[in-house]
N, C-alpha and C positions, 0 to 999 in steps of 0.2 A: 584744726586748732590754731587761734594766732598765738604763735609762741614771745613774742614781744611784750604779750599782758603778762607774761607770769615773770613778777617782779619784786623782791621781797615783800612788799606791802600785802601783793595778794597771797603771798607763804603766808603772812601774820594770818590773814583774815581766815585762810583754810584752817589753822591750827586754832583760832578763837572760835569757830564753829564746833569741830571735831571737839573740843576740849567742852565746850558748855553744853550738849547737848547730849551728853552722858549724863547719866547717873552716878554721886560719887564711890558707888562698888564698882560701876562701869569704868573708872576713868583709870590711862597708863600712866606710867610717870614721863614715858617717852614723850620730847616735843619733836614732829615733825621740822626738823630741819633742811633749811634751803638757802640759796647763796649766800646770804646774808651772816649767816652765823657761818657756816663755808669761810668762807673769806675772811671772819676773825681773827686776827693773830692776838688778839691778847687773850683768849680764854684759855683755860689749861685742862678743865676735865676732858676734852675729846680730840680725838687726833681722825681728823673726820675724810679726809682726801690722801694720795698716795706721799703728797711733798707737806702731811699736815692740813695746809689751808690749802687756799686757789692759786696763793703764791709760789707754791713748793720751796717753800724754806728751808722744811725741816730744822727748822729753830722753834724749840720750846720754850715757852718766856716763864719758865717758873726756876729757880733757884734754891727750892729745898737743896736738892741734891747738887753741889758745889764746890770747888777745887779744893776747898777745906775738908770735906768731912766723906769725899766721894770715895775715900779709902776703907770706906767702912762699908760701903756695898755689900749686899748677901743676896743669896737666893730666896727671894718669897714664895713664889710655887709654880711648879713646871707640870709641865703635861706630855708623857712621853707620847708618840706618831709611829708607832710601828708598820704600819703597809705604807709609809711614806718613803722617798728617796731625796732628790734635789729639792730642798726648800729656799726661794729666794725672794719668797711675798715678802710687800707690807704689809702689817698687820693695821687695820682702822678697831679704833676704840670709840663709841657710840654710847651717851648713856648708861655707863659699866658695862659692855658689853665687848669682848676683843674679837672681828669675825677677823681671820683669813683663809687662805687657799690653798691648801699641798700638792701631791702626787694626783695625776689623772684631774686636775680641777674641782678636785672635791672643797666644798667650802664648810667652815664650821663656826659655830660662835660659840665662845665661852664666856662665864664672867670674871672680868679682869683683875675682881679682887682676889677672887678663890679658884681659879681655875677649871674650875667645874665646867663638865660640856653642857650648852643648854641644848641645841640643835645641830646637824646636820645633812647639807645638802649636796647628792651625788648627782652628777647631771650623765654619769653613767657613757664616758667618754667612748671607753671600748666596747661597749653596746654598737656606738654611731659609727667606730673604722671598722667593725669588723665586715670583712669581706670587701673590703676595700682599698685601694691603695694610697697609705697615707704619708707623707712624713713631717718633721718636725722633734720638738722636746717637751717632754710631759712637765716641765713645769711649767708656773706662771708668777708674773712679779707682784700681781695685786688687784686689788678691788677697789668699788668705787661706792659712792651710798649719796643717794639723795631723799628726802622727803619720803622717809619711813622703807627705802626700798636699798637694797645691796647689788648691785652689780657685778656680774661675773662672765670671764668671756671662755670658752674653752679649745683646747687645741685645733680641735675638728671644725670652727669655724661659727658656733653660736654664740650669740648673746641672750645672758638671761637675766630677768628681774625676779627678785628675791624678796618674802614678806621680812622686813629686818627681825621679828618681833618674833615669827614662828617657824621661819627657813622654810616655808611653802613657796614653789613656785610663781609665780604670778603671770608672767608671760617666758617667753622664747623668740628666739628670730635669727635666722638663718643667715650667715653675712658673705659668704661663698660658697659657692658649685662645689661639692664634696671630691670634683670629680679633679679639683685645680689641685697644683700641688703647694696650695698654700695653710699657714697653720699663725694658730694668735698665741702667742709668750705674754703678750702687757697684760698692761691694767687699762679698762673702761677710764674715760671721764663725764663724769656726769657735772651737769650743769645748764642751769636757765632753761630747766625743763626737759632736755634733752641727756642721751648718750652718745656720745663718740667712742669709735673702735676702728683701728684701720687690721695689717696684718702683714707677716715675714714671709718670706721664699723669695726673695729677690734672685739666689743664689740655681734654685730649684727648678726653675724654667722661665718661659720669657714671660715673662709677670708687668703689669699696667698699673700701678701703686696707687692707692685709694684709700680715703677716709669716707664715716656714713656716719652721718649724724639720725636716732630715731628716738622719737617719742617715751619720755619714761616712765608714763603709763602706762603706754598700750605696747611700747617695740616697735610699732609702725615707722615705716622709714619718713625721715623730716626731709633731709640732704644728703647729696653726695657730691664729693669733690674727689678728682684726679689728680694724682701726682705729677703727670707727663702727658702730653698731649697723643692721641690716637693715629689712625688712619686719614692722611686730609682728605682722604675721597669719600668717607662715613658721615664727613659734616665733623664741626668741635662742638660738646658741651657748651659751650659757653666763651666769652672776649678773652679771660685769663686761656685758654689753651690755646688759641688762635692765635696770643701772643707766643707761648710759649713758643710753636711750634717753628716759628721763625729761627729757635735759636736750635734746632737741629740738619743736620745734612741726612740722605740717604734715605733707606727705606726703614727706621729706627724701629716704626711702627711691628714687621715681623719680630723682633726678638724682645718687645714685650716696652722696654726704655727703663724700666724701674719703678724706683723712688718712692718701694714700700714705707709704711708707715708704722713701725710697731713700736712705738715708744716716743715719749715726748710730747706729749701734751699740754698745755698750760690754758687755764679761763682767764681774763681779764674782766670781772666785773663792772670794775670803771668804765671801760673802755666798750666795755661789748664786744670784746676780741677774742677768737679762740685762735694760739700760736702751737702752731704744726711742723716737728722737727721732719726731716723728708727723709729718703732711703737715698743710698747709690742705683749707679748706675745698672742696668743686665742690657748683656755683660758686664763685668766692671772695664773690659779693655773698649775705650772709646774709638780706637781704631775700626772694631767691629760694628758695633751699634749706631756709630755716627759718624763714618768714615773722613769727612771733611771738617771734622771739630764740630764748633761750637758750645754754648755755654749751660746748653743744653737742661733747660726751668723744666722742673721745678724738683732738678735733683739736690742733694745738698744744702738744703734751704731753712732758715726759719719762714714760715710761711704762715700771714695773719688774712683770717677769714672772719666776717660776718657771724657771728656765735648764731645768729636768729635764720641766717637762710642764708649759710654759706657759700655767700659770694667773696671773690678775691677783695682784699683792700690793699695788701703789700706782699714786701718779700725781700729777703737779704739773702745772697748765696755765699755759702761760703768756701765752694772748692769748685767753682765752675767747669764744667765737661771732666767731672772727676774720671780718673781713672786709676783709686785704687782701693777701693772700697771704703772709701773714707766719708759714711753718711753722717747726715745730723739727728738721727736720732735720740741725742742722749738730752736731760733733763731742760728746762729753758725756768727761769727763774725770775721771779720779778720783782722788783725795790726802786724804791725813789731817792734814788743816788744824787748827792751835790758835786760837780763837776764842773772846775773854773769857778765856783760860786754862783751857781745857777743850778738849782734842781731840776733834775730830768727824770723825766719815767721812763728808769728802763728795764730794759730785759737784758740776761746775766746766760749764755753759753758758751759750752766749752765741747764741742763736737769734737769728734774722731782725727782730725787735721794736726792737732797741736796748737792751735791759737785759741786765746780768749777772745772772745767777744763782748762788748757794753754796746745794745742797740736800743735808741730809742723807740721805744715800743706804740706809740703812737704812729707816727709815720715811717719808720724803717729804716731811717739814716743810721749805716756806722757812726758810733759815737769814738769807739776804740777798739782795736787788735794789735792784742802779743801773741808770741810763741809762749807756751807756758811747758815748754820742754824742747828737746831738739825735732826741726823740722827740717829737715834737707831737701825738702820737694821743696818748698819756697821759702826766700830769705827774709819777708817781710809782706804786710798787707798795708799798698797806696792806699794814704788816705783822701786823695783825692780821686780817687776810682770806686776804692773800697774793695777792691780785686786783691789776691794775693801776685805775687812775683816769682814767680816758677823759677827753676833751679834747671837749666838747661840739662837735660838727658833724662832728667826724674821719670818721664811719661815710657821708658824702657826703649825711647826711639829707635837705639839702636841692639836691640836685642835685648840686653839686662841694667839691670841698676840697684843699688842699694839703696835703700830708701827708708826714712825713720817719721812718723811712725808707720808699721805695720799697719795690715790691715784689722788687728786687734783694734787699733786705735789708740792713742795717748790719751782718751778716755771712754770708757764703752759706757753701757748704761746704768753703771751703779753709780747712785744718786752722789751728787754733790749736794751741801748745805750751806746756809748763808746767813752769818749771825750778826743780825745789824746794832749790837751792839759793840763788836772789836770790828766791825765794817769788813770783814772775810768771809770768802768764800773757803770752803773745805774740801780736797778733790780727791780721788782719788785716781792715779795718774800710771801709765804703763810705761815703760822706756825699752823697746824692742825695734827692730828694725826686722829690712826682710829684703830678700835679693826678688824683684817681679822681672818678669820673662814670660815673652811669649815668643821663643822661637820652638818652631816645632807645628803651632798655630796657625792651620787656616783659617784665614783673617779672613779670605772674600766669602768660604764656604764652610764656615762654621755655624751653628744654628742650635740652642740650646732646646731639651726638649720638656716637658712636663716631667714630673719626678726625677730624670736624668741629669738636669741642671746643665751648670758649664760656668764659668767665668772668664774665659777666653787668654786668660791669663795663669803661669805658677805662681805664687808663693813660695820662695823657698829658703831655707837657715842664710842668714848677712852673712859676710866675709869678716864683718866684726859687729858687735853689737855696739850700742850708743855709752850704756853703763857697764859699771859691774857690779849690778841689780837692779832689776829685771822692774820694779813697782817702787812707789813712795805714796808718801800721805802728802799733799802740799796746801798752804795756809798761802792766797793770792789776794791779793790785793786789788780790787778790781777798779776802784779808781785811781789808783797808780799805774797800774798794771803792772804788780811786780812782786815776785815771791817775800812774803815775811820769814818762812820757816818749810824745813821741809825734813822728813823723816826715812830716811832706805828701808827697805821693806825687800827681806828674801821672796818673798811672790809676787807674781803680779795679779792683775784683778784682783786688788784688793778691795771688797765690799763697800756700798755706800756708806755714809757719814751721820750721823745725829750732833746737833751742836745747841748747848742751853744756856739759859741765861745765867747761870752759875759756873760760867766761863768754863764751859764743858768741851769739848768734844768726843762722840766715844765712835769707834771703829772696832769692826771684828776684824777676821784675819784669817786664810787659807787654813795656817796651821791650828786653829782650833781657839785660839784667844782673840777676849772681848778685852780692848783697852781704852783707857778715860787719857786724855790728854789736854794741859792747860791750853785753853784756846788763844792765848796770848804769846804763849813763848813754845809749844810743843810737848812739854816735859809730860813723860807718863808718868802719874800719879797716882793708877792703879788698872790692876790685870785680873782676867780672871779663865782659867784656864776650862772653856766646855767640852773638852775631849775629843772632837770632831771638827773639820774644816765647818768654816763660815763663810756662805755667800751672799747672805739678807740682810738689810741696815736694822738697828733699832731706830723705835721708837718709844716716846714718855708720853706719860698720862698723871694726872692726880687725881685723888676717887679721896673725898672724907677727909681732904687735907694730907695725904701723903703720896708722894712723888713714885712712879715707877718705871720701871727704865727695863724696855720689853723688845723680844726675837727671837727669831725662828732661828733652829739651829739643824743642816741639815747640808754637807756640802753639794754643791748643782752648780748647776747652767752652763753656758756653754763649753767652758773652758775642762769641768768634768766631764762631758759629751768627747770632746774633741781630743781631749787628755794627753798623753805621750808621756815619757819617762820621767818628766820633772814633777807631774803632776799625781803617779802615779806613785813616785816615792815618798809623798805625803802618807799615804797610809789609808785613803778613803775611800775605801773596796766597798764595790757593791752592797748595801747590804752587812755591811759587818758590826756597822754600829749603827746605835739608835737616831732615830730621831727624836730633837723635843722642841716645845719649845717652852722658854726658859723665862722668867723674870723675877726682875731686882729690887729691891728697896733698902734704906740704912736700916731695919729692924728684921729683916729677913732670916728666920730661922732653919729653912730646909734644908736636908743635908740630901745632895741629888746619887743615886747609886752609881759610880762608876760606871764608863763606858767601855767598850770590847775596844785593846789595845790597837793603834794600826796595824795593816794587814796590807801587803805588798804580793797580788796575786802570782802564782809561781806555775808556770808551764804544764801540762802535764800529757804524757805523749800516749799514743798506743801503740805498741812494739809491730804488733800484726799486721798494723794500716802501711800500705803501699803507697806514697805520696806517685801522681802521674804530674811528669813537668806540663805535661799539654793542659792538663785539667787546672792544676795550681796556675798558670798563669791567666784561664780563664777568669778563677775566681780573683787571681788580684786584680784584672779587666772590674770584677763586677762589684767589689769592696769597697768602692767607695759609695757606694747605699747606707754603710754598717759604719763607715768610719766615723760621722757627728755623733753615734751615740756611743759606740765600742771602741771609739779610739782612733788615734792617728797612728798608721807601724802598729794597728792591730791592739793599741796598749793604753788597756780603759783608763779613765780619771773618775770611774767612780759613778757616772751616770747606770751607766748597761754592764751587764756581766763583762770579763775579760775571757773572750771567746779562748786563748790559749790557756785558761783555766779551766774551761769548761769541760763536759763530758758527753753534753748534745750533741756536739757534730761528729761524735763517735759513731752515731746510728744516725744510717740515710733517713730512715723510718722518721724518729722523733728530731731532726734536724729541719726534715719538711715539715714536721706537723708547726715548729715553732714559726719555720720563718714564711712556708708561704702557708700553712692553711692556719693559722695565727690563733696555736693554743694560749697564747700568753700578752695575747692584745688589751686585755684589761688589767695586763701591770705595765701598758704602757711600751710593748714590742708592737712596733709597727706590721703586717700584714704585708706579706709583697704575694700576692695571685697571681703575677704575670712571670715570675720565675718560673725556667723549664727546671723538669731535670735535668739534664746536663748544665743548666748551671748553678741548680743547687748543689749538683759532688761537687762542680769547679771549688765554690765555695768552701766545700767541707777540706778538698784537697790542700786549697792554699792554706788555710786555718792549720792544718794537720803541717803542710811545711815549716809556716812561718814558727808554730811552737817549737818542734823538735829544734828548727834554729836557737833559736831563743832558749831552749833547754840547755844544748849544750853549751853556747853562748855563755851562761851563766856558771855552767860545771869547768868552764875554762878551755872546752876545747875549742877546735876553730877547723875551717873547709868547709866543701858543699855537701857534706853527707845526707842534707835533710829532703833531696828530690830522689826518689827512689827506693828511699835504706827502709828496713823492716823496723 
């Protein structure tokens, strides 16, 4: 197929066929939509892409609901999610229809006036890992829909096309070796005929970062592009690698390079660009991977391809030869900004680094870079390089260094928004810091493996943080470059943004509240408390002339996976509360049933069990398998049971059955086959120490009684 003819005119003419060649009992009220209306930003009944349109705005341009009267907010009708856990989709709205994606990749469509389920489609995740060894996070951030078809990617590595209309299958297609320890969190982008899907495990082993453009009829692969160039003795893909490859030293090639792709996608219809945020480095320590420096393309990058047969056209790096996990994957936005009195086309990101970006999206040139929080790895980005200016020791030369931001990032992947009518962006912003070190680290003989990972580098608590609080909400200015407003926020990852043209913006919040704030001055002007942590942005729709203001409610992603005591004191245990998801309008009558109070899970030991030191330190040898879902210090956020609450690793028997012969792989526990015994007791041992610690801990005592004691 040449993918260049399919160009809205011929969307017009497919849908003018399909539509008169019916009979009028034959005929849906759905019009096949494609770029064209995609790329809308003035219509308001559909919220058709994950950023809205192709721009990823996430600006609504309707004003029913507006600083005046948004105090009147209610619940119009919710849909509880019972076998759901982490929810942190976008939900798309299609011709009354709201489909998104929960727990295990299950997709659903309901309709968006009434809530009603019409369809759904399981792609039967734990079917695909079982007996396998997988890892990753069972949620997903969202889906995509082109030309009557929904988009959906799932953990285990497929992509699938969806009838929008009946949630029937249509195709499938395989996007890595089951056998890689790689796994997909994003959203598809579909456009100009095609899908795009890259995928995460940077961290997971030595991983070669890639995106695959295929056919969204058939799944059939269109393109593929690499993040980081190969072996040079294999031959390069293509000119863009051959360049790259110049900007590495060493044998980069064995430990993978990086520069996964899981997030960040943007279409340029205008343009015929598809912009590609890039991954970090594997390792993240550059000492390892590329021992002689370098700038080492195409990590950290917005990265502009060819939408029709992507080939390279440009590239903007923005933390060259990173070395701290500090990718571009997070949203990339685009507006026709006036700048010196000259409008530009640009594109609008704010990666993991701490600087904003304004690039003109046509050719690539930095337009402008701030710091849009503290950056102590560099003081500033030449603008006559376009390079940032590193902060002598940041790179851990000499052993350790305090560094801000974390490798969280001063922004991860929840969405920013961008209202061009008060001309802001909306971000949401971390302020953490983190001491990196790698002594201890062999550097010349370290080698990350499949599912064992490695980062070459610690992460470990600063000697001081940057604030005293930890996230904010910030209103930037993106052609000034410079904050208007900003709000402290006791958590951080605080969820993506929605911002409308009734001078809105509304944000959820860890602790459990949806709030509406003046998109002008900050002021909250209305809350609404859903009982549960919040990790998914909304979105609006208007269906019949009335506005609604819609999300998923359902605390996730990684920060619940990874969890520890701050996150843990929130209250969003396992399982304790419901999920729903929820929506709003000014006439909303629903009254929603209470949710199950937080719940802070609490140790619980077995008097009998003999802790062996030999065995417990095995298993904390073998815990960091467990710790992205069960917690960091063993102490869930909410994703995975909190193993010292548990009562499975009470019995060898049912301890094995969960974790290697994988009774509970289709609620999303990973499968590990290649555990021995001896280090599943390790396992059970350290589990059994770490509680009783933690038990008494709590009861006030203190000492090592928990290696040995009965």
């Amino acid at each position: 197929m040449n993918y260049s003819n399919r160009t809205p005119i011929f969307t017009f003419v497919l849908c003018l066929i399909f539509l008169t060649s019916c009979t009028p009992e034959e005929k849906v009220t759905e019009v096949i939509y494609g770029d064209e209306a995609i790329a809308n930003e003035s219509q308001t009944e559909n919220w058709f892409a994950y950023g809205r349109t192709h721009n990823e705005r996430r600006f609504f341009p309707a004003s029913d609901i507006n600083a005046d009267n948004v105090a009147g907010l209610k619940v119009d009708w919710y849909m509880d999610l019972p076998n759901d856990v982490g929810l942190v989709s976008t939900p798309l709205v299609i011709d009354g229809v709201l489909y998104f994606t929960g727990t295990m990749n299950i997709v659903r469509a309901v309709d968006a006036v009434t809530g009603e389920l019409l369809w759904t489609y399981d792609p039967k995740v734990g079917d695909a890992v079982k007996g396998k060894r997988k890892i990753g996070w069972l949620h997903n951030r969202g889906l995509s829909y082109y030309e009557g078809k929904i988009f959906a990617a799932t953990w285990d590595g497929r992509l699938v096309g969806i009838d929008a209309n009946t949630g029937e299958e249509i195709w499938q297609t395989r996007t890595f070796d089951m056998e890689r320890s790689l796994y997909i969190t994003g959203a598809p982008k579909a456009f100009n005929g095609l899908v795009l899907i890259g995928n995460g495990g940077t961290e997971n082993g030595p991983t070669r970062g890639w995106v695959t453009a295929y056919d969204a009829d058939t799944g059939e692969e269109a393109w593929k592009f690499y993040m980081v160039p190969g072996n040079p003795a294999d031959g390069f893909e293509n000119e863009a690698m051959e360049m790259a490859a110049k900007t590495w030293t060493g044998e980069w090639w064995k430990h993978g390079g990086g520069g996964n792709a899981w997030h960040g996608f943007t279409y340029d219809p205008e343009l015929d660009l598809i912009y590609i945020g890039t991954g970090n480095g594997a390792p993240w320590n550059q000492k390892i991977r590329s021992p002689e420096g370098g700038d080492n393309l195409f990590l950290c990058s917005v990265l502009a391809l060819d939408a029709t047969t992507g080939e390279y056209r440009w590239h903007y790096q923005t933390t060259p030869g990173e070395s701290w996990d500090y990718n571009s994957n997070m949203d990339i936005v685009l507006a026709d900004l006036t700048i010196e009195g000259k409008d530009v086309k640009a594109l609008m990101h704010a990666p993991k680094n701490g600087f904003f970006y304004v690039i003109n999206r046509e050719t690539g040139k930095l337009i402008s870079a701030e710091p849009f929080t503290e950056t102590t790895w560099a003081t500033h980005v030449d603008m006559a390089t376009g390079r940032p200016v590193e902060v002598e020791g940041a790179r851990y030369e000499d052993g350790s260094a305090d560094v801000t931001p974390m490798a969280w990032g001063a922004h991860s992947w929840h969405a920013m928004s961008y209202n061009p009518m008060t001309g802001l962006v909306y971000l949401p912003v971390i302020h953490q810091a983190a001491k990196y070190s790698d002594d201890g680290v062999d550097i010349e003989g370290f080698q990350a493996l499949e599912f064992l990972g490695g980062t070459g580098v610690s992460s470990l608590s600063p000697d001081k943080e940057p604030r005293d609080y930890p996230g904010s909400l910030l209103a930037w200015d993106p052609v000034k470059q410079e904050k208007v407003w900003e709000i402290p926020q006791d958590n951080s990852h605080g969820p993506g943004t929605l911002t409308t043209a009734g001078n809105l913006v509304f944000q959820g919040s860890p602790d459990g509240k949806l709030h509406a704030y003046d998109a002008t001055t900050g002021d909250i002007l209305w809350t609404y408390d859903l009982g549960l942590g919040i990790a998914a942005p909304p979105i609006s729709y208007k269906i019949d002339g009335k506005q609604y203001i819609s999300l998923l409610v359902g605390w996730g992603g990684g920060t619940a996976g990874i969890g520890g005591e701050a996150v843990a004191k929130l209250g969003w245990a396992y399982r304790a509360q419901q999920r729903r998801l929820v929506t709003f309008s000014l006439d909303g009558t629903q009254e929603m049933p209470k949710l199950a109070d937080p719940v802070i899970p609490k140790p619980v030991d077995d008097p009998d069990f003999i802790v062996d030191a030999a065995l417990s330190g095995l298993g904390s040898a073998n815990y960091g398998r467990c710790s992205a879902c069960h917690g960091s210090g063993m102490v869930s956020g909410g994703m995975a049971p909190d193993l010292r609450a548990s009562a499975v690793p009470f019995s060898s028997e049912a301890f094995a059955s969960v974790v290697r012969d994988g009774a509970r792989v289709s609620m999303g526990m990973p499968q590990f086959p290649d555990l021995t015994d001896e280090q599943l007791e390790g396992l059970r041992h350290f589990i059994r120490d770490k509680s009783r610690k933690d038990l008494m801990a709590a009861e006030g005592n203190s000492g090592d009684e928990g290696v040995g004691a009965h």
